[in-house]
C-alpha positions as CSV (number, residue, x, y, z in Angstrom):
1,X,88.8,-34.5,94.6
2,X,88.7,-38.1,92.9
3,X,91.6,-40.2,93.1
4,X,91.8,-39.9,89.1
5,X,95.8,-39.5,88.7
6,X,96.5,-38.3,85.3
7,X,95.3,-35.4,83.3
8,X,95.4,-34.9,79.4
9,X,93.9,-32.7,77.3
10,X,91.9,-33.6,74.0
11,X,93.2,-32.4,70.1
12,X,91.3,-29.3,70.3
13,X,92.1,-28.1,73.4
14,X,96.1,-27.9,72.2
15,X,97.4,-24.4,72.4
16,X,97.3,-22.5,69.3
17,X,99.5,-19.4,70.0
18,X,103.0,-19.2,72.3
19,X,103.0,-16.5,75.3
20,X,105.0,-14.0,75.0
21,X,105.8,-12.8,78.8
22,X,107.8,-9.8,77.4
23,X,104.2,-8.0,76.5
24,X,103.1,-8.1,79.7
25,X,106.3,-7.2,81.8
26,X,106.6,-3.9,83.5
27,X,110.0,-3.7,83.3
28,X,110.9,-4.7,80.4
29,X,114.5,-6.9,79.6
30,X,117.1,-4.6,78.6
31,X,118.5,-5.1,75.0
32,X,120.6,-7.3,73.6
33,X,123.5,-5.9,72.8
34,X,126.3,-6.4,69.4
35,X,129.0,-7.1,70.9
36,X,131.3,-4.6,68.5
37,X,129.5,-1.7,68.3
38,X,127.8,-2.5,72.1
39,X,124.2,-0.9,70.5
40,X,120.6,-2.4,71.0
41,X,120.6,-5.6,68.3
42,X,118.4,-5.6,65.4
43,X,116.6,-8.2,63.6
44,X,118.7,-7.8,60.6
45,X,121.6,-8.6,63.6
46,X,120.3,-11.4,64.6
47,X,119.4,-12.7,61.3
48,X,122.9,-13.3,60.7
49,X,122.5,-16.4,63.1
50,X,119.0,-17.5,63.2
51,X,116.3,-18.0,61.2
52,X,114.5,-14.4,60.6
53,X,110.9,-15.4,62.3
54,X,112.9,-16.4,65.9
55,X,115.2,-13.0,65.5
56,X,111.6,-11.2,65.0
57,X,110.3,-13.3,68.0
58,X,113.3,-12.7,70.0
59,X,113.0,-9.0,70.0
60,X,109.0,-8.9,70.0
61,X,108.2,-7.0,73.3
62,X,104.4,-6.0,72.1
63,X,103.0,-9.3,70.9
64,X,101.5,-11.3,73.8
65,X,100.1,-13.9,72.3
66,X,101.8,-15.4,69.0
67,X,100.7,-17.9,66.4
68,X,101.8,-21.4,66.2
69,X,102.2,-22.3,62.6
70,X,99.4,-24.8,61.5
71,X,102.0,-27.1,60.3
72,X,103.9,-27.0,64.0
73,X,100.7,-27.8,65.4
74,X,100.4,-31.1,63.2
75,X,103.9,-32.3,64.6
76,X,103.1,-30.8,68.1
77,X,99.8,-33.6,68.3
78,X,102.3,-36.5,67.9
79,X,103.1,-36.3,71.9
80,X,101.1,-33.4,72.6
81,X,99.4,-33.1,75.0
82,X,101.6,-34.0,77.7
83,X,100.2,-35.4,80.6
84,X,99.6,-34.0,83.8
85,X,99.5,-36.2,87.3
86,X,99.3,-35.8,91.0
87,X,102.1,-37.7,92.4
88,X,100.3,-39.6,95.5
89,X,102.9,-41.9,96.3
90,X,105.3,-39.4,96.4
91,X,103.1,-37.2,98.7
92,X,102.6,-40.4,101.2
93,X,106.0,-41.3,100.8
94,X,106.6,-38.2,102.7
95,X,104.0,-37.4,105.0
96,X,103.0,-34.5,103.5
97,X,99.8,-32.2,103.2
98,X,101.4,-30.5,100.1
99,X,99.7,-31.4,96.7
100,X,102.0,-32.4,94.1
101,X,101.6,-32.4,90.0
102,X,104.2,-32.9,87.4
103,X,103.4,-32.1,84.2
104,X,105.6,-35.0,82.1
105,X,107.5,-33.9,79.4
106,X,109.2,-37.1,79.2
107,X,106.7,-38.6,77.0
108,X,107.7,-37.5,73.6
109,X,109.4,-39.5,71.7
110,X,112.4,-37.4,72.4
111,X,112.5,-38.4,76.2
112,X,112.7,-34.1,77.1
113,X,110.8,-31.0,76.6
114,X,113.5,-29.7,74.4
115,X,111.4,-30.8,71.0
116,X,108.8,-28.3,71.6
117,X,111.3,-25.6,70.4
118,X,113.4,-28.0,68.4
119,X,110.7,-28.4,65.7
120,X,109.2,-24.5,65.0
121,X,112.8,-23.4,64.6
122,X,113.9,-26.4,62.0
123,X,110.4,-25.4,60.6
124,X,111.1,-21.3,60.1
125,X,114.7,-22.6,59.0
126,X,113.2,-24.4,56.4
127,X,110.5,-21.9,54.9
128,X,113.6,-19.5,54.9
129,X,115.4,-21.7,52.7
130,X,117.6,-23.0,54.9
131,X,119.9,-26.2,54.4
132,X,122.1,-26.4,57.0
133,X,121.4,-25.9,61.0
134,X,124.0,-26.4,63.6
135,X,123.7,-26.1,67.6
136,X,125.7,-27.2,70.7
137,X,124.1,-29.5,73.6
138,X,125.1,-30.4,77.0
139,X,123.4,-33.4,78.3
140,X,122.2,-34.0,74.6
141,X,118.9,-33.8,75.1
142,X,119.0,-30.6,72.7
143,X,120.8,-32.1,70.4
144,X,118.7,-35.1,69.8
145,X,115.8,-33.3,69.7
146,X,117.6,-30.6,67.0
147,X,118.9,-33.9,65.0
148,X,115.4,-35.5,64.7
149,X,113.4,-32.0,64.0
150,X,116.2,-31.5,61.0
151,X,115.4,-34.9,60.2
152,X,111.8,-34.3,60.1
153,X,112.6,-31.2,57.4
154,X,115.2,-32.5,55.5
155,X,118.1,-30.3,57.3
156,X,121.8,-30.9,57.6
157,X,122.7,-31.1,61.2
158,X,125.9,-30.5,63.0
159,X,125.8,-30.9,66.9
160,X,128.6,-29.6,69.5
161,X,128.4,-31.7,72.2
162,X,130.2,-30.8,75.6
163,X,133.3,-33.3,75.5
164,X,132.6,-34.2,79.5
165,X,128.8,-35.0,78.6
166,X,129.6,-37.0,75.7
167,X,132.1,-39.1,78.0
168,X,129.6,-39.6,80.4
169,X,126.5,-40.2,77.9
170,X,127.5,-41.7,75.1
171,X,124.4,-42.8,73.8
172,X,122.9,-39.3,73.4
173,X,125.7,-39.1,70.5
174,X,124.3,-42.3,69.1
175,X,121.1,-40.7,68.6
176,X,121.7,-37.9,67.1
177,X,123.7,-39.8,64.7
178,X,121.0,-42.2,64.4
179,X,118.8,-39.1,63.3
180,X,122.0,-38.5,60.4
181,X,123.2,-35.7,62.6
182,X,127.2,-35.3,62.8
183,X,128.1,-35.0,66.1
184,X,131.4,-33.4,67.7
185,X,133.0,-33.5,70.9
186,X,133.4,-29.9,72.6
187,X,136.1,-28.4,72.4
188,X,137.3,-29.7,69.2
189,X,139.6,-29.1,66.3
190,X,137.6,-28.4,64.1
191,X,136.8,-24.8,64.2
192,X,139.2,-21.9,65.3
193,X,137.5,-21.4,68.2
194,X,137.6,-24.9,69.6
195,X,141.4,-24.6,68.7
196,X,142.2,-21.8,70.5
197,X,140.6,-23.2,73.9
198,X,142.7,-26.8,73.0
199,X,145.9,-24.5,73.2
200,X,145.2,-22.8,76.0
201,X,144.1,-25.6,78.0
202,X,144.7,-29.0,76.4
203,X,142.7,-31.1,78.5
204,X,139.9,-28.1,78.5
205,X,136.4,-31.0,79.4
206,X,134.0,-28.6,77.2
207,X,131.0,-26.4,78.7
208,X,128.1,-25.7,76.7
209,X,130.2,-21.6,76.5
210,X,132.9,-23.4,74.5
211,X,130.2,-25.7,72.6
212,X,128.3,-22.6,71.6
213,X,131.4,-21.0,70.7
214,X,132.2,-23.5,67.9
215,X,128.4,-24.1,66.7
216,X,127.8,-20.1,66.5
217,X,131.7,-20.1,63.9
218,X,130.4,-23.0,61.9
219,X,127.1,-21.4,60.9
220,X,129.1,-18.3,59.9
221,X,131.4,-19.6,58.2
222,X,129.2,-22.1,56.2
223,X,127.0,-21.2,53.2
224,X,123.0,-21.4,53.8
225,X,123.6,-22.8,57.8
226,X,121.9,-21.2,60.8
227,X,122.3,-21.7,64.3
228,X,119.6,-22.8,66.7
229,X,119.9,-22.6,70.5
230,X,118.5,-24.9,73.1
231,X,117.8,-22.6,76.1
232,X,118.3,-18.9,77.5
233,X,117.0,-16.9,74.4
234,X,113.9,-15.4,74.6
235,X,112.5,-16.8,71.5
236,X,112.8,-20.5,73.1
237,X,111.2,-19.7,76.2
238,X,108.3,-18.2,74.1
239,X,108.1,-21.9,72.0
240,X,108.2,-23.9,75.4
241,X,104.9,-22.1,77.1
242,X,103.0,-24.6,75.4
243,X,104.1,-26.1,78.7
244,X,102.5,-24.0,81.0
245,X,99.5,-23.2,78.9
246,X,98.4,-27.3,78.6
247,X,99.5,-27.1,82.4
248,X,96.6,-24.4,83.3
249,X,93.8,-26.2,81.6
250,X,94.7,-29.4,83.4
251,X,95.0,-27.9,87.0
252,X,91.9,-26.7,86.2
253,X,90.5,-30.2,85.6
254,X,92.4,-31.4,88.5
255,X,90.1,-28.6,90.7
256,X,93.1,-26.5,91.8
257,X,95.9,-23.5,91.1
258,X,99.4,-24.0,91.9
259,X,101.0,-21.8,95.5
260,X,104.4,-22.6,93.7
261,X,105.4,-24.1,90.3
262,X,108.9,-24.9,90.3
263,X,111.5,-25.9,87.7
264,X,115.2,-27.2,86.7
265,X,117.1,-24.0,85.7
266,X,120.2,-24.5,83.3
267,X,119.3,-21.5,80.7
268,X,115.8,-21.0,81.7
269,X,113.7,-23.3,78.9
270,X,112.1,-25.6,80.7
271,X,111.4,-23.1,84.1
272,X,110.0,-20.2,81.6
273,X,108.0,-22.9,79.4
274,X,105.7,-24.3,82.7
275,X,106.4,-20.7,84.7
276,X,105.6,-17.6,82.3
277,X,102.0,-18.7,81.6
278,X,101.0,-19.1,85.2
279,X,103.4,-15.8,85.9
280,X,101.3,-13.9,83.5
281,X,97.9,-13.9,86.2
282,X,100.4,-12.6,88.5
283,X,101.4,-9.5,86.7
284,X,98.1,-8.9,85.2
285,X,95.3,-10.1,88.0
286,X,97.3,-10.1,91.4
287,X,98.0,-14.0,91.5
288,X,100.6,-14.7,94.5
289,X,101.6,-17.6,93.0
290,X,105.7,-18.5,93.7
291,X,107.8,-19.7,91.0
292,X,111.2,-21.5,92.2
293,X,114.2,-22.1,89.9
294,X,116.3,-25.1,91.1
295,X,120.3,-24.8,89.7
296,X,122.9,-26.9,90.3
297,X,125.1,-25.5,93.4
298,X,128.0,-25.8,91.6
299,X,126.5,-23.4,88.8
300,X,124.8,-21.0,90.9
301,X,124.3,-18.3,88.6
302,X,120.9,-17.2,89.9
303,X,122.1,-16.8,93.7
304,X,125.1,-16.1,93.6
305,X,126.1,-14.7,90.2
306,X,126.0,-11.1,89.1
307,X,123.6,-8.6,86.8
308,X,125.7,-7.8,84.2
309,X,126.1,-7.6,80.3
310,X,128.0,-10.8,79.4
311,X,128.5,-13.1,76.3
312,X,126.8,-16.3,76.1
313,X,129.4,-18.2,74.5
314,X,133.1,-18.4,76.0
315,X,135.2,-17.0,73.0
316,X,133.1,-14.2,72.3
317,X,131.1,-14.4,69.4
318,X,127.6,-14.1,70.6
319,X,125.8,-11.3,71.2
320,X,125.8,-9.8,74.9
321,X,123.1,-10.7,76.8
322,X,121.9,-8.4,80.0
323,X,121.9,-11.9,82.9
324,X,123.0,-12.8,86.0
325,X,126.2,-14.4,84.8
326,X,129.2,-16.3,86.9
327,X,131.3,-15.1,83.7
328,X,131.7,-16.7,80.3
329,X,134.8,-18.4,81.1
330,X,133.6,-19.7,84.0
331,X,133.9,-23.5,84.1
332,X,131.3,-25.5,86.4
333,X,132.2,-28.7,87.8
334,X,131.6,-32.4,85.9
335,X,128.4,-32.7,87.8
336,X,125.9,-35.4,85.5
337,X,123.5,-32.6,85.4
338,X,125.0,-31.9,81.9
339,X,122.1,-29.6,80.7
340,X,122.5,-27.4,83.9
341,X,125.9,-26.4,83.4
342,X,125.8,-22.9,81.7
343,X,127.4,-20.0,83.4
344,X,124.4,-17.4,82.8
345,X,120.5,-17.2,82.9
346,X,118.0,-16.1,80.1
347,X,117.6,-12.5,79.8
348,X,113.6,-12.0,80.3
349,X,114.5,-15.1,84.1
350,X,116.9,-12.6,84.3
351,X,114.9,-9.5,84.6
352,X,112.1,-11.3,86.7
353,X,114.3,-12.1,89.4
354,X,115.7,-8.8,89.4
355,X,112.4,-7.4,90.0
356,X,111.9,-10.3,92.7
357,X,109.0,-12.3,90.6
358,X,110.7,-15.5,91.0
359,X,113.5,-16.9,93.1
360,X,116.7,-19.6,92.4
361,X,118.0,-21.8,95.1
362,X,120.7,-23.9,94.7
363,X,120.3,-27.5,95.0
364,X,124.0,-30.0,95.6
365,X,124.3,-32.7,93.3
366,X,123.8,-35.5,96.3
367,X,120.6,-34.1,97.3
368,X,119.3,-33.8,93.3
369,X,119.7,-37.7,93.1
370,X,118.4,-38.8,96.5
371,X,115.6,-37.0,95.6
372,X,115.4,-38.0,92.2
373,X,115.5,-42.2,93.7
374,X,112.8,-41.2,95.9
375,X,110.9,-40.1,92.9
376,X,111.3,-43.1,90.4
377,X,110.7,-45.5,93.4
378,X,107.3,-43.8,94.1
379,X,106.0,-42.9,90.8
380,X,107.6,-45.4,88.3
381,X,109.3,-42.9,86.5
382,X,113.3,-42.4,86.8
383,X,113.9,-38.7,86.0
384,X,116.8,-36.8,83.9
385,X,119.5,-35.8,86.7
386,X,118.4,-32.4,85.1
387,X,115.1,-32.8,86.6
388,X,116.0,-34.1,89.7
389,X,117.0,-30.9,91.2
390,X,113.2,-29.7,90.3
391,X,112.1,-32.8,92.5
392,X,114.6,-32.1,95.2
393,X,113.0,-28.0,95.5
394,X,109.9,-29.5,95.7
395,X,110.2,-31.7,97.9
396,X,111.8,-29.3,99.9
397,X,108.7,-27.5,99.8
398,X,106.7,-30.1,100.7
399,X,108.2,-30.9,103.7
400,X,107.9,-27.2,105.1
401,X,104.3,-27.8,104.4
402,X,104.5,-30.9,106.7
403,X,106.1,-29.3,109.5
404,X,103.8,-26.7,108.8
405,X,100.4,-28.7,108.3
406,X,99.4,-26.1,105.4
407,X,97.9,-28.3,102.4
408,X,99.8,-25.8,99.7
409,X,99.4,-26.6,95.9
410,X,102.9,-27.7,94.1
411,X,103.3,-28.1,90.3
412,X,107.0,-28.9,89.0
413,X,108.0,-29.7,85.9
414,X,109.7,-33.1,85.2
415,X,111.5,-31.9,81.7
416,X,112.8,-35.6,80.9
417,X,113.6,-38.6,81.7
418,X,116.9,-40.8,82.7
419,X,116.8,-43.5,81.3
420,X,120.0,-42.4,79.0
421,X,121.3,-41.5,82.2
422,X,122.2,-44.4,84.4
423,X,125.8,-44.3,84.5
424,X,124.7,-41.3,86.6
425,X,122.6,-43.3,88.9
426,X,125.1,-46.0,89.3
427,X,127.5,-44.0,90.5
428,X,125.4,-42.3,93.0
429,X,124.1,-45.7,94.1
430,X,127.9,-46.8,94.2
431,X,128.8,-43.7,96.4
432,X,131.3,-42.5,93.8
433,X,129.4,-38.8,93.3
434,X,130.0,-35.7,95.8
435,X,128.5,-32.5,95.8
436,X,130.8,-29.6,95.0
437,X,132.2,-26.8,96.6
438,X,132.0,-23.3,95.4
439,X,134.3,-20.2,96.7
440,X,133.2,-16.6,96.8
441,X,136.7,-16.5,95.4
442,X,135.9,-18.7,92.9
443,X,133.2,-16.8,91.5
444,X,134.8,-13.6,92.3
445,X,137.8,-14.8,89.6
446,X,135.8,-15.6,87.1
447,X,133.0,-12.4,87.3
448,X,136.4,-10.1,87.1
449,X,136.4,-11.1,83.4
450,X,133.1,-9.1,82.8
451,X,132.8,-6.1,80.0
452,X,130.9,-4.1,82.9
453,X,129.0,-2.5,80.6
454,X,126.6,-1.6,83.4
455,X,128.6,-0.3,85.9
């Protein structure tokens, strides 16, 4: 193969239609469930939150292949597509056989992948009638890409962020404000829900179960507002596989298919966005591709969590969602990885590693920045600490292929970058972060909480 680096797809070759994963699963996800009357949501349900197009796509289990509206296409060609590019320095750097791509999501003017949802759901908000949207975000990656899609279509926006994050990344808050978003610190005072947590625990650092909590009672309670959700839900998966379907064309320009496509896991966006369309040739044609989820191991819902019904949100107002869970109260350490600290998975990740289609390992937050130095100092870029734990799994993987001297195919995404994140990267290079330890008894505390609808 040429040394050419960097792959990118021309205008017409953009995807036209999301994949829908749900189609082609043999098992399919169990549902959703309301969490009063605990039966199988409808749209109507649903439509009490979100726009009615994502509730229809959220519950869609027939439709493989879905239409990207013309007009989300025209916005989608001001970054799209993103590029694709074999990381050789990285691959000298250590000694390895291994192949490595990244397909760069950082390139939008957003800085993360999280715009490729943010701007169909402002979109079917707005064709609804819609004024108002309101979400919660983490790192605030979400919640600048929500404020600048409401922007774009003339929404009110009103954005939870996790009080911890917002402490540690201030300037995501200044963007979104930029964008005319308001922006909160979560928990706040301002709804009942953030009150009650205040009161139980007054210095209570937020988690994105507590900012959901608050964004899910605001667009209740106000007139002509709708909530929109950043990650998990199977509807925002389904808007991110124009990841993975650029990602396939331009492997196939590069001359090869991925052994193993690996991914940050928080809620399951970004993994499910590069993973579902590679994962569809291995349902329907036998591919033996492997598809890694790297999570925090402070938040280890995929390895160490449990299969249960549970509710996304910490007080309870969300529907409940069949995922491997560590408990809705469950409250991960401070780590910088702000966007990775959710206590359960995506319902369709959910089923897939059930049925043993994917895997999670867990990743310490030490390792996640080593790696992600390594990374910036061989490729120019300095990654989210979201996406270094992507970077550290592969380059774990890599370095089995060196001791193994097999030449295996990698592709990872890199879902954003860091450069609102160097507080983070000064601290590791002062030696002020650790990694933290999690207890079976931990975990066992917080899963007793569970409505055990399954067992």
């Amino acid at each position: 193969m040429s040394k050419q680096k960097k792959f990118i797809l021309a205008e017409n070759e953009l995807p036209t239609q999301w994949y829908n994963i749900q189609a082609d699963m043999t098992t399919k996800p169990l549902p959703p469930l309301h969490p009063g009357t605990k039966k199988p949501l409808t749209v109507d349900d649903l439509a009490h939150i979100f726009s009615k197009e994502c509730s229809k796509q959220e519950l869609d289990t027939t439709n493989a292949w879905i239409d990207i509206p013309e007009e989300v296409q025209e916005k989608y060609k001001f970054y799209r597509s993103t590029p694709l590019v074999r990381a050789y320095a990285l691959e000298e750097a250590l000694g390895t056989p291994a192949h490595i791509y990244f397909k760069n999501e950082s390139t939008n003017p957003l800085g993360s992948h999280k715009v490729n949802s943010a701007i169909p759901q402002c979109y079917y908000c707005k064709q609804e009638g819609t004024t108002n949207i309101t979400t919660e975000t983490g790192a605030g990656q979400w919640g600048a890409a929500l404020s600048y899609a409401a922007s774009v279509y003339g929404l009110e926006a009103a954005v939870y962020q996790v009080k911890i994050s917002m402490q540690q990344k201030p300037y995501r808050s200044s963007i979104m404000r930029t964008f005319g978003a308001t922006v909160e610190g979560s928990p706040s005072l301002s709804t009942r829900a953030g009150k009650d947590i205040i009161t139980r625990e007054p210095n209570h650092q937020g988690t994105l179960g507590t900012a959901i909590s608050e964004a899910i009672e605001l667009a209740t309670t106000t007139p002509n507002c709708k909530y929109a959700l950043g990650s998990v839900l199977n509807h925002v998966a389904l808007h991110q596989t124009v990841i993975g379907l650029e990602a396939e064309k331009q492997m196939e320009m590069a001359g090869e298919y991925p052994d193993k496509v690996i991914a940050c896991f928080g809620g399951g966006s970004n993994f499910g966005g590069i993973a579902f369309p590679f994962m569809r040739h291995n349902l329907l044609e036998g591919k033996k591709t492997e598809f890694i989820a790297a999570e925090p191991a402070s938040c280890p819902k995929l390895t160490r969590g449990k299969f249960e019904y549970d509710f996304g949100d910490e007080a309870g107002y969300t529907p409940l969602l069949p995922m491997y869970t560590l408990g809705h109260d469950f409250k991960p350490a401070n780590i910088h990885a702000g966007g990775l600290r959710y206590h359960g998975a995506g319902v369709i990740i959910s089923q897939l590693l059930k049925d043993g289609l994917m895997k999670g390992v867990d990743i310490p937050q030490l390792e996640s920045f080593e790696a992600g130095i390594l990374f910036a100092r061989t490729e120019g870029i300095i990654p989210a600490p979201e996406s270094c734990h992507a970077i550290a799994a592969t380059i774990r993987e890599a370095l089995k292929c060196k001791e193994t001297g097999e030449e295996q195919v990698l592709l990872f995404n890199l879902s954003g970058h860091g450069l609102i994140d160097m507080t983070a990267y000064d601290s590791y290079i002062r030696g002020d972060l650790r990694n933290y330890d999690l207890s079976d008894e931990d975990i066992a505390k917080s899963l007793d909480a569970l409505p055990k609808i399954l067992q």
